[in-house]
N, CA, C and O atoms as CSV, one atom per row, in Angstrom:
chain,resi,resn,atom,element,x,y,z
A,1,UNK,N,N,-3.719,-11.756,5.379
A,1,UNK,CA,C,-4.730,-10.833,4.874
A,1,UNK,C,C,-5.126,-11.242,3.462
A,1,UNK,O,O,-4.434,-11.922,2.704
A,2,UNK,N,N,-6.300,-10.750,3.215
A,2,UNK,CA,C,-6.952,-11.431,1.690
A,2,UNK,C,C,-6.469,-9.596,0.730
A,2,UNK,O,O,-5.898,-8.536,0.987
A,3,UNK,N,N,-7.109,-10.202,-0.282
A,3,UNK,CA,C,-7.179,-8.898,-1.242
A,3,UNK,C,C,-7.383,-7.341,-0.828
A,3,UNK,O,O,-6.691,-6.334,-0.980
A,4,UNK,N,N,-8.840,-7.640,-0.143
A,4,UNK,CA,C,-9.657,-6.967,0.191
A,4,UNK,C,C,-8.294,-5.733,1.226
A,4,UNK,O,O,-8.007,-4.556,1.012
A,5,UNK,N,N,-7.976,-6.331,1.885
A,5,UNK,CA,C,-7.237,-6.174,3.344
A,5,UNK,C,C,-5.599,-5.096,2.414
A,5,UNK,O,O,-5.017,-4.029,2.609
A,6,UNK,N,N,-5.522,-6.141,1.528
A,6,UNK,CA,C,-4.344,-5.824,0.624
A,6,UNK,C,C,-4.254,-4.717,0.379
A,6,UNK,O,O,-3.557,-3.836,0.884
A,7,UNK,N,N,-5.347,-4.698,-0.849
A,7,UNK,CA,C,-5.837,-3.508,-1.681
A,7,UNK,C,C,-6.318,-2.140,-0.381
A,7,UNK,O,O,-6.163,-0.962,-0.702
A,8,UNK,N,N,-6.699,-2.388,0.565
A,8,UNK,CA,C,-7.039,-0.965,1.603
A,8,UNK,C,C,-5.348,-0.239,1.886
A,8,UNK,O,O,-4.900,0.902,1.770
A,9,UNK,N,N,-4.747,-1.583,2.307
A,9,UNK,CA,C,-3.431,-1.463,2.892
A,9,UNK,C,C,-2.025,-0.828,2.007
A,9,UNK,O,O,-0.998,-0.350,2.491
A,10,UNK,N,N,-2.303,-0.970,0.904
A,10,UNK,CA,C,-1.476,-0.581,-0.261
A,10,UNK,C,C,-1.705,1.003,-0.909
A,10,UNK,O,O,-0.882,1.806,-1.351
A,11,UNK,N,N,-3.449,1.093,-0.737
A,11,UNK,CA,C,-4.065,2.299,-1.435
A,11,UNK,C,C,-3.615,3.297,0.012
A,11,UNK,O,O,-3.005,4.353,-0.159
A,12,UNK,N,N,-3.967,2.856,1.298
A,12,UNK,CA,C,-3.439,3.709,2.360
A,12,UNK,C,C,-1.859,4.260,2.098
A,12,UNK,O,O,-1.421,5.376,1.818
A,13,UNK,N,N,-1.364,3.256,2.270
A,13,UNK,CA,C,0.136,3.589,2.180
A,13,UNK,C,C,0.878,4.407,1.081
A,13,UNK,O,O,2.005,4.902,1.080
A,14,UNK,N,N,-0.273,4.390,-0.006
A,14,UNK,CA,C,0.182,5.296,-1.090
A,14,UNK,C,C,-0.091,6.507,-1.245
A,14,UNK,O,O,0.168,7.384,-2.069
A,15,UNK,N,N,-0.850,6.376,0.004
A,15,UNK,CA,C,-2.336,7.738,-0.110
A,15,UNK,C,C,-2.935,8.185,-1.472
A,15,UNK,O,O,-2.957,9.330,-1.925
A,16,UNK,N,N,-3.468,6.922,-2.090
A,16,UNK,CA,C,-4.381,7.087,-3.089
A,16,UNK,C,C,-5.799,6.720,-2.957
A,16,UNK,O,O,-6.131,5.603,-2.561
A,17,UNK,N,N,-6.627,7.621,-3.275
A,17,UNK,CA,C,-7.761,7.466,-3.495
A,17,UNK,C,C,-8.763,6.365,-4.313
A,17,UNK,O,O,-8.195,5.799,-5.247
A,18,UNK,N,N,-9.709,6.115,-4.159
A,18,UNK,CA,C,-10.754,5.418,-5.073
A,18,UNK,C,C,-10.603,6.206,-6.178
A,18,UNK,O,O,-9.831,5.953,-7.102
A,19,UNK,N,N,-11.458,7.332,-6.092
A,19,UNK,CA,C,-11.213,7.651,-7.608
A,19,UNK,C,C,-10.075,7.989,-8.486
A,19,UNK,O,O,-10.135,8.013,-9.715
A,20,UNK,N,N,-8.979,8.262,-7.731
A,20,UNK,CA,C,-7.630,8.288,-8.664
A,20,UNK,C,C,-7.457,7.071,-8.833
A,20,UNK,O,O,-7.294,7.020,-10.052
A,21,UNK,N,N,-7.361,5.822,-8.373
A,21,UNK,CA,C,-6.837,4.713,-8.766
A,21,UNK,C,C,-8.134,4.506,-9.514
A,21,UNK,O,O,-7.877,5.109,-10.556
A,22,UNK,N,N,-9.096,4.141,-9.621
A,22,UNK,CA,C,-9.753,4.304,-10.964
A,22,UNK,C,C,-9.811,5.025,-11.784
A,22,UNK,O,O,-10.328,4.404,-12.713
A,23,UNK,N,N,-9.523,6.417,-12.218
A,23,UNK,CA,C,-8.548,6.956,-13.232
A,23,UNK,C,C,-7.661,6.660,-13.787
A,23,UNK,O,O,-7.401,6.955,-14.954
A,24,UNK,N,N,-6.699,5.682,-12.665
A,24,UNK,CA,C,-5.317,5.777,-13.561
A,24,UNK,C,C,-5.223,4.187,-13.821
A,24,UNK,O,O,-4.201,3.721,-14.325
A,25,UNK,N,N,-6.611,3.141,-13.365
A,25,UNK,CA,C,-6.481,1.853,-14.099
A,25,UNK,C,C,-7.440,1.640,-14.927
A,25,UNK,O,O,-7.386,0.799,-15.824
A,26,UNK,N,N,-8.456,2.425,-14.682
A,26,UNK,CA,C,-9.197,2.106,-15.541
A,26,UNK,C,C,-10.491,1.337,-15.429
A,26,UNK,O,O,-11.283,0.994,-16.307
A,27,UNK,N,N,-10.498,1.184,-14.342
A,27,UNK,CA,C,-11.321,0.232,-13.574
A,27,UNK,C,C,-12.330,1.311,-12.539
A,27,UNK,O,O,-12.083,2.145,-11.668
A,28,UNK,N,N,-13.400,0.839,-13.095
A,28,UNK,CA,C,-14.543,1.889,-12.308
A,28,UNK,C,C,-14.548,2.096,-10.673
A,28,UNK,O,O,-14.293,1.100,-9.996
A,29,UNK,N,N,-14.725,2.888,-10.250
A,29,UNK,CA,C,-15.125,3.492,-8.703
A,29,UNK,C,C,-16.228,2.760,-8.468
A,29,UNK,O,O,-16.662,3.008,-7.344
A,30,UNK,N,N,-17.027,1.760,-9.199
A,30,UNK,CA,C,-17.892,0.739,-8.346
A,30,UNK,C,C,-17.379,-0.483,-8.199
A,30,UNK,O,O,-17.840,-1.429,-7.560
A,31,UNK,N,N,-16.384,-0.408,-8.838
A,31,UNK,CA,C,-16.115,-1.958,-9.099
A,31,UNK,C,C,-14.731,-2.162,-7.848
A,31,UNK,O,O,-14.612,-3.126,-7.091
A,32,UNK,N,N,-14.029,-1.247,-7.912
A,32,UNK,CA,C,-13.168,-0.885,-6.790
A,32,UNK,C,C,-13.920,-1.007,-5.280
A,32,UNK,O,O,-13.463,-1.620,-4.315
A,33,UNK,N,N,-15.115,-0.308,-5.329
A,33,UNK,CA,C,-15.421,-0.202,-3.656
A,33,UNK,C,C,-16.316,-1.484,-3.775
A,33,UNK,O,O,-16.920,-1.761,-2.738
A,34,UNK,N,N,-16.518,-2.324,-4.855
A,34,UNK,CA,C,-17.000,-4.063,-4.176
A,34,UNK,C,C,-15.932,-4.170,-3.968
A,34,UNK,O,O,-15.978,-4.470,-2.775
A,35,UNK,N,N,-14.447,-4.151,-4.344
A,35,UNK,CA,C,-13.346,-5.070,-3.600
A,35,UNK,C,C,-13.035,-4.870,-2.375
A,35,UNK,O,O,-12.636,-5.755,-1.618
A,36,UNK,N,N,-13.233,-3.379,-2.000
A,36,UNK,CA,C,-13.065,-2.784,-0.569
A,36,UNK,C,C,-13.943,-3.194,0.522
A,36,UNK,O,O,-13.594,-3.242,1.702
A,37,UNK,N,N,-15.155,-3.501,0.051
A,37,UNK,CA,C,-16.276,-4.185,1.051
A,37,UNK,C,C,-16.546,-4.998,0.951
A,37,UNK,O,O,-16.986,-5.523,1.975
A,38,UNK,N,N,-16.537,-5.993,-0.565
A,38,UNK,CA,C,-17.216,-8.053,-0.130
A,38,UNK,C,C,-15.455,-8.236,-0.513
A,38,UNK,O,O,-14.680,-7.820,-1.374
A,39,UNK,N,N,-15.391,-9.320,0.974
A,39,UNK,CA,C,-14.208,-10.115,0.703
A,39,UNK,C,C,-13.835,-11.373,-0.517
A,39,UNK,O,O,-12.814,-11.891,-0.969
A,40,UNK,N,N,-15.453,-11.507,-0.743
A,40,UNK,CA,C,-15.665,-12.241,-2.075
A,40,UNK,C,C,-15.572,-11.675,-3.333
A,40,UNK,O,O,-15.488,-12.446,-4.290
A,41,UNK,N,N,-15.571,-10.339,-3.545
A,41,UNK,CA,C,-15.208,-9.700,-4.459
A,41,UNK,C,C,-14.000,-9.944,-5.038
A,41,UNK,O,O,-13.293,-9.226,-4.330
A,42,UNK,N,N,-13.177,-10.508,-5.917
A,42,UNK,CA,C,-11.629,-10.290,-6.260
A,42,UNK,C,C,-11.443,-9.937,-7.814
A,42,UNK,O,O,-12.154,-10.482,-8.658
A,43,UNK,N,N,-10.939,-9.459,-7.988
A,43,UNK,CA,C,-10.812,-8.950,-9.498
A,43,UNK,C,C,-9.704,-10.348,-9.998
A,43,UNK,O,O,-9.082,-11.190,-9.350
A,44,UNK,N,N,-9.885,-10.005,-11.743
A,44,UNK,CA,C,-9.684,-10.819,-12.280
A,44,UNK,C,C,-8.360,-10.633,-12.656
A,44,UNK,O,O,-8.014,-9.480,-12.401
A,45,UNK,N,N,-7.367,-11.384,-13.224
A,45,UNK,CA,C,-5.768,-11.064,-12.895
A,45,UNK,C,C,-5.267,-9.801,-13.736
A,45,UNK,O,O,-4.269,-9.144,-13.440
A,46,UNK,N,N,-6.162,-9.538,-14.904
A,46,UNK,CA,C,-5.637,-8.354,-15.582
A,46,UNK,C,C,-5.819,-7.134,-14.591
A,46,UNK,O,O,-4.865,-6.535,-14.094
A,47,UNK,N,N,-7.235,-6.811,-14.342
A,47,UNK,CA,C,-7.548,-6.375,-13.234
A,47,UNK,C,C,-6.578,-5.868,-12.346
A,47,UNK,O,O,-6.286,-4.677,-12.237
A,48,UNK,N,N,-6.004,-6.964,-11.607
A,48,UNK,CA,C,-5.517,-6.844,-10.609
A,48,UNK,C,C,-3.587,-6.319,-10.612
A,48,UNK,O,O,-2.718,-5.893,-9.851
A,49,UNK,N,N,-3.767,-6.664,-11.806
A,49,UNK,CA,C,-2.444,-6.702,-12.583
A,49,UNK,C,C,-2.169,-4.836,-12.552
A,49,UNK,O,O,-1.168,-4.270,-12.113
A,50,UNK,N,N,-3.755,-4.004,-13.338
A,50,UNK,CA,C,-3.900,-3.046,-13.115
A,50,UNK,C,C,-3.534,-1.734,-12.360
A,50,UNK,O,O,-3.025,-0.617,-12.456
A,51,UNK,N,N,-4.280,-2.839,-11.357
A,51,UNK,CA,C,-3.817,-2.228,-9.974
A,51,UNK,C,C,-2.827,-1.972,-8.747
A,51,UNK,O,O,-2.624,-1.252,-7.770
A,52,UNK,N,N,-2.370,-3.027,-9.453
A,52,UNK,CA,C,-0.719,-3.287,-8.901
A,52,UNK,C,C,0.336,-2.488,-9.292
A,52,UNK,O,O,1.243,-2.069,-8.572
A,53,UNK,N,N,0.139,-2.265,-10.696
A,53,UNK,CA,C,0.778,-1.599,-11.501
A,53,UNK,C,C,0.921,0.156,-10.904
A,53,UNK,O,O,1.958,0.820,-10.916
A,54,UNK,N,N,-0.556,0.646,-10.370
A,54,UNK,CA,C,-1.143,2.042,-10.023
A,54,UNK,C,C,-0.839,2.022,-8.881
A,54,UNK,O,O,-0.924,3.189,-8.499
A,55,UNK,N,N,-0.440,1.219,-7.847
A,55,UNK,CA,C,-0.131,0.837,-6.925
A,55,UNK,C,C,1.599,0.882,-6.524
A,55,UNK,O,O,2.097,0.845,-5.398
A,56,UNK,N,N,2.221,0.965,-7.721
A,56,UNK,CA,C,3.735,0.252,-7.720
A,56,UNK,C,C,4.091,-0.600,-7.013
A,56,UNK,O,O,5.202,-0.494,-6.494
A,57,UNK,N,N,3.116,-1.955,-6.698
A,57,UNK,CA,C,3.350,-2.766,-5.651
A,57,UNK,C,C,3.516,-4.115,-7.011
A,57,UNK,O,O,3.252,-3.945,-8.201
A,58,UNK,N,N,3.983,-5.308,-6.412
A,58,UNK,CA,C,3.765,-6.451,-6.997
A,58,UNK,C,C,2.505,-7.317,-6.768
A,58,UNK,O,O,1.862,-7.407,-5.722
A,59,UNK,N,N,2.251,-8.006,-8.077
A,59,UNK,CA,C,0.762,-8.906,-7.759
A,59,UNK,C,C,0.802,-9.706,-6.214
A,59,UNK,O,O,-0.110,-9.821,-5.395
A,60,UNK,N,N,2.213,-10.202,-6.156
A,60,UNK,CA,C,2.290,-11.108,-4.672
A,60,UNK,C,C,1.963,-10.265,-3.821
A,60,UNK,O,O,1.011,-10.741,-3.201
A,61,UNK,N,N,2.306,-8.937,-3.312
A,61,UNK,CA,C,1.636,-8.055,-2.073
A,61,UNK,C,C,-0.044,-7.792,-2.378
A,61,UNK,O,O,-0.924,-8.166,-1.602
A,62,UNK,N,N,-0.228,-7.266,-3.323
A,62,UNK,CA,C,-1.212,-7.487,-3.245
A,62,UNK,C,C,-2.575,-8.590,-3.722
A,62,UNK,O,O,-3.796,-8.502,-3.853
A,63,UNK,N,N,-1.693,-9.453,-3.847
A,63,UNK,CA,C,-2.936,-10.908,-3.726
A,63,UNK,C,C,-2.823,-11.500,-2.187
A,63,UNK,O,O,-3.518,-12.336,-1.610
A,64,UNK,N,N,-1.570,-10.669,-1.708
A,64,UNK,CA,C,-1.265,-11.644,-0.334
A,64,UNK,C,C,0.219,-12.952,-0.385
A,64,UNK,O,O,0.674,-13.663,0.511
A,65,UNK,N,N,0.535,-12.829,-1.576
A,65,UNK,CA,C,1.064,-14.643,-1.347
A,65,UNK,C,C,2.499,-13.966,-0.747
A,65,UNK,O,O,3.274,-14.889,-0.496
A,66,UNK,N,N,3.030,-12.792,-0.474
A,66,UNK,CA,C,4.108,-12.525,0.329
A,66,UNK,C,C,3.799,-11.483,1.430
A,66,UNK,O,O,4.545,-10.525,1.631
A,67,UNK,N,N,3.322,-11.580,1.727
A,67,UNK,CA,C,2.194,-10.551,2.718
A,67,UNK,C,C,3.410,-9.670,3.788
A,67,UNK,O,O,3.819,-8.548,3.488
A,68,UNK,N,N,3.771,-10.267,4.790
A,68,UNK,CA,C,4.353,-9.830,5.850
A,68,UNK,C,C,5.761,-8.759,5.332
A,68,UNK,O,O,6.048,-7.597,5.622
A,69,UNK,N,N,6.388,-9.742,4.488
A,69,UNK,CA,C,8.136,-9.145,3.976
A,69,UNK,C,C,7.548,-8.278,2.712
A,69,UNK,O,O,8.473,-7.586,2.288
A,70,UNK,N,N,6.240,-8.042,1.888
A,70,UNK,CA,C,5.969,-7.223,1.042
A,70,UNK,C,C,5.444,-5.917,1.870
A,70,UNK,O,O,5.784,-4.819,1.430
A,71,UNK,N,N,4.706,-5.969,2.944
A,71,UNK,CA,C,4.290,-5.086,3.471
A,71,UNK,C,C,5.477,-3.880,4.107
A,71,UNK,O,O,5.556,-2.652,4.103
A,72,UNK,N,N,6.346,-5.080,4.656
A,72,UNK,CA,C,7.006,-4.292,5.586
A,72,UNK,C,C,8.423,-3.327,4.179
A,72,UNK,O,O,8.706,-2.129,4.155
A,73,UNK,N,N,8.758,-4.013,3.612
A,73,UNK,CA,C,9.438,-3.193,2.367
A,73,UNK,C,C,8.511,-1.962,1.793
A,73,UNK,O,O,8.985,-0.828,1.727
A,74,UNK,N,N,7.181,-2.244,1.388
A,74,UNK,CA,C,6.753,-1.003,1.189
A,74,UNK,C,C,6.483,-0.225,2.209
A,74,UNK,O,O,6.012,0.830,1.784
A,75,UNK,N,N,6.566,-0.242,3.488
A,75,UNK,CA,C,6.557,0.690,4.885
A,75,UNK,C,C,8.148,1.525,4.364
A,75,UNK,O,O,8.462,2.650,3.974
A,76,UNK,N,N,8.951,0.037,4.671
A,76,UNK,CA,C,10.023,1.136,4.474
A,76,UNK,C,C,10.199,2.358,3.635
A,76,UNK,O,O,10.242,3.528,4.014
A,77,UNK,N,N,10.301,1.831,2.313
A,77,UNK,CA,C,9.934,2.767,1.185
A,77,UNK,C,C,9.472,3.959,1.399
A,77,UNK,O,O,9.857,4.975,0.822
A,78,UNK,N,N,8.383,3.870,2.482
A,78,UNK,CA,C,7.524,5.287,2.479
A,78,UNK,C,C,8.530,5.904,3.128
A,78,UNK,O,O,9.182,6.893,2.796
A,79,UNK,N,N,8.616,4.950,4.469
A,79,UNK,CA,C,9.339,5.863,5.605
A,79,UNK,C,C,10.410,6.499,4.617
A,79,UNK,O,O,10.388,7.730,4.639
A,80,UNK,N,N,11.254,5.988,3.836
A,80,UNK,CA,C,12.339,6.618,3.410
A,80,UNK,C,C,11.914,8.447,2.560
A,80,UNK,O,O,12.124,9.633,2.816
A,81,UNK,N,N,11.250,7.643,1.519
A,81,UNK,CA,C,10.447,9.283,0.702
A,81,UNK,C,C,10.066,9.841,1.633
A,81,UNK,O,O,10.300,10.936,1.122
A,82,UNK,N,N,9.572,10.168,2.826
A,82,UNK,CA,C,8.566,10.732,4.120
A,82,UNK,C,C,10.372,11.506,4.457
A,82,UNK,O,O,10.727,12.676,4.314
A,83,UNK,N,N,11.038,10.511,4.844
A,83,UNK,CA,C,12.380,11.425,5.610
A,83,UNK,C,C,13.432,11.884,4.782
A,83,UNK,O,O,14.494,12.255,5.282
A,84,UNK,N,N,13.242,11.891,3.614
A,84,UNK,CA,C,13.630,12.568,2.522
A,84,UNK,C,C,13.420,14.150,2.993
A,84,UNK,O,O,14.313,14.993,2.909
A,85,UNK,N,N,12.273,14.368,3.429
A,85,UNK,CA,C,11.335,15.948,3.012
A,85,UNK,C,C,11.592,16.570,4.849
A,85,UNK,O,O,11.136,17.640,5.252
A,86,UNK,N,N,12.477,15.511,5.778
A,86,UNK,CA,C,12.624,16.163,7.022
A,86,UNK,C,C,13.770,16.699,7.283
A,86,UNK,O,O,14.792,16.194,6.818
A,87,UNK,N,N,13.820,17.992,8.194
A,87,UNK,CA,C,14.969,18.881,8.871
A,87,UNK,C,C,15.694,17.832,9.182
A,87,UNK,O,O,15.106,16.778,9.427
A,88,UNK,N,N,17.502,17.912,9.254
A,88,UNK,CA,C,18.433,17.201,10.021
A,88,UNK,C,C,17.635,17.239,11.763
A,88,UNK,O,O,17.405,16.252,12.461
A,89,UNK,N,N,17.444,18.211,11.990
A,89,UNK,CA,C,16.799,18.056,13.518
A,89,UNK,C,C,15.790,16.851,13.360
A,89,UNK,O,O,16.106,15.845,13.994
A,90,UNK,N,N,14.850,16.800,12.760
A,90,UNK,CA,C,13.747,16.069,12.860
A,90,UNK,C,C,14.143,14.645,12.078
A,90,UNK,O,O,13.469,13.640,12.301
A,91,UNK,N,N,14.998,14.619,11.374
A,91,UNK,CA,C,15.759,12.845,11.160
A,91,UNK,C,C,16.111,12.625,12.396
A,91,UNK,O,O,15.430,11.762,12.950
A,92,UNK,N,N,17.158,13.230,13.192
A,92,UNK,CA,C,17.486,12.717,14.514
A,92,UNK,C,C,16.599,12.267,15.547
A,92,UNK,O,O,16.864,11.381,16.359
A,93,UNK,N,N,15.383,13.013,15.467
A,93,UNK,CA,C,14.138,12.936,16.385
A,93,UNK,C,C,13.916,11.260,15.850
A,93,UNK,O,O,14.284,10.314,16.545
A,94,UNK,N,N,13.312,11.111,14.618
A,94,UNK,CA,C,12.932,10.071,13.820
A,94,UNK,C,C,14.386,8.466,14.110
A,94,UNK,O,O,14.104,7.299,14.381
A,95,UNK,N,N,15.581,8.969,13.944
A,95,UNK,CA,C,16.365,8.291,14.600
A,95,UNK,C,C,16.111,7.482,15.599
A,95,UNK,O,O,16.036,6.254,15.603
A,96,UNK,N,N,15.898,8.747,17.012
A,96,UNK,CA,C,15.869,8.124,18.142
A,96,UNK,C,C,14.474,7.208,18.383
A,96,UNK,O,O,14.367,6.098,18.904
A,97,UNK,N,N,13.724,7.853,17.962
A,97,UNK,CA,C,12.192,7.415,18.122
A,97,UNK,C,C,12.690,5.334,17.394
A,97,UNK,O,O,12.245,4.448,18.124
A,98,UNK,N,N,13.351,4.941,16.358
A,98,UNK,CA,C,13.268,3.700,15.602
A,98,UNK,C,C,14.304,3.240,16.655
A,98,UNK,O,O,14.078,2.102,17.065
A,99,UNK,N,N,15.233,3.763,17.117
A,99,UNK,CA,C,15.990,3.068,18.293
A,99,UNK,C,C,15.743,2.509,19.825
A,99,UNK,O,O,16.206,1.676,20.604
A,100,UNK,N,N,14.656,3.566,19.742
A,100,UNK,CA,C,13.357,3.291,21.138
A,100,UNK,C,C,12.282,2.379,20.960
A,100,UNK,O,O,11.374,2.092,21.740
A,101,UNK,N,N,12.566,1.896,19.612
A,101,UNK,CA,C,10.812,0.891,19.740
A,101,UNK,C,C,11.767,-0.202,19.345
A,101,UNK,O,O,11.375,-1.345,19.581
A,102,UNK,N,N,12.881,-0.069,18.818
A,102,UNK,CA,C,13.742,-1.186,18.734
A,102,UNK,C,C,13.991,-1.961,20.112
A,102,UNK,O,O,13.978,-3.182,20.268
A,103,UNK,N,N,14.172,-1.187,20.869
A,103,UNK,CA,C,14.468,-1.936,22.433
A,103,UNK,C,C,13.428,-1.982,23.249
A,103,UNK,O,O,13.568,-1.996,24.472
A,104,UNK,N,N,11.901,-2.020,22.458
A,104,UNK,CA,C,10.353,-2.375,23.285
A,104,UNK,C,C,10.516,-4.002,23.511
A,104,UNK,O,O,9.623,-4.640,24.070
């Protein structure tokens, strides 16, 4: 995945917005949604540095140069804060459910 792909995939997973992450880098809500729509768009390393930062991700996830093993660590991450906030009943549910796609 390029930037473009990055930056959707990172802002999803954080559930942050355009305009909060341009609030909190500093970097305008136009200049953000060219990166979201031209793949030729890429910000410049401070920039991006920015955003990484608002992101709590590293420049390598989101430039791409560790793509697969950066992605899947920040999945985890979530999953973990996400089952932080669940009933013992509903960890077990969540349990079985990662033990069932384990043996797909």
């Amino acid at each position: 995945m390029g930037f473009k792909e990055n930056l959707r995939f990172l802002m999803d997973s954080k559930d942050i917005q355009i305009k909060e992450l341009s609030q909190k880098s500093g970097i305008s809500e136009n200049t953000l949604k060219s990166y979201l729509k031209t793949a030729s768009a890429e910000p410049t390393i401070s920039k991006a540095a920015k955003i990484a930062q608002v992101l709590d991700a590293s420049l390598e996830a989101l430039l791409g140069v560790q793509q697969e093993e950066s992605q899947k660590s920040l999945l985890q991450n979530d999953l973990l804060r996400e089952s932080e906030k669940l009933s013992v009943k509903n960890l077990k549910i969540l349990i079985k459910i990662a033990r069932d796609l384990q043996g797909e």
